[in-house]
C-alpha positions, 0 to 999 in steps of 0.5 A: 167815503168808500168802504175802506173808511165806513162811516163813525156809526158804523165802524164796529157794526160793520165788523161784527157778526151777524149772529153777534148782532141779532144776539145783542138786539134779541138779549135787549128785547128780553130785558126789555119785556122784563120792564114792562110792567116795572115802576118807573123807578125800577126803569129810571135805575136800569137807565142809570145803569145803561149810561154807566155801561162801558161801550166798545171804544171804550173799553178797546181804549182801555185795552190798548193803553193797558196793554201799551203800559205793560209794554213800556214797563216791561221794556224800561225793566226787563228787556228792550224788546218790550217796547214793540208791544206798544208799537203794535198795540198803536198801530191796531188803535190806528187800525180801529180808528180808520177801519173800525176793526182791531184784532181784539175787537171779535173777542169783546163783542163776543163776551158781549160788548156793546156799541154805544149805539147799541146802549143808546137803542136800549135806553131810548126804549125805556124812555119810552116805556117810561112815558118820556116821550109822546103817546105814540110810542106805546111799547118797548118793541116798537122803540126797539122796531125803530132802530135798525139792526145794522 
């Protein structure tokens, strides 16, 4: 594929700061240090709670059809001028789609949404602390190490 079509994993990364990327990686390897003398309880809770967080796509889907609703409401009720504002919000989901940008995607990331990826890194690494996996990987840092920052 060429780069106007970057691959799935990549999409958002792509189209995120840089500084909002170390951000993310920097903020993980803090909770991170935070658990690592925690019970193991305390890390399977924090898991937990990773795995219910809304990632990017998620919450840009919300958005859209949030924002695609009010439109539609608005142009049955009010003014058939509304109905462009689904039309619009259609079009950035597409652009998003293929591109991996949307014009409220920098606003999320900033506020400090994550990917899903972004999740995944952290939940694998306190699977890790945690001793779900083999010997080798003896700390958070080094599960955080592995993943590359993109």
């Amino acid at each position: 594929m060429n780069s106007f079509v970057p691959a799935s994993s990549q999409r958002v990364q792509g189209h995120t700061p840089i500084a909002i990327r170390q951000r993310n990686r920097r903020q993980m390897l803090e909770r991170l240090r935070e658990y690592e003398d925690a019970h193991p309880a305390e890390i399977s809770e924090r898991i937990a709670q990773l795995e219910r967080e809304w990632d990017i796509e998620r919450v840009l889907e919300a958005n859209a059809a949030s924002v695609a609703l009010i439109g539609l409401t608005l142009g049955a009720t009010v003014n058939r001028r509304w109905f462009v504002l689904p039309a619009v919000v259609a079009g950035f989901l597409l652009q998003h789609a293929v591109q991996g940008w949307c014009p409220p995607l920098p606003l999320f990331r900033r506020l400090g949404v994550r990917t899903a990826g972004e999740i995944h890194r952290e939940i694998v690494a306190l699977k890790a602390m945690r001793g779900d996996f083999a010997k080798g990987a003896r700390t958070a840092e080094l599960a955080a190490r592995n993943s590359r920052l993109h």
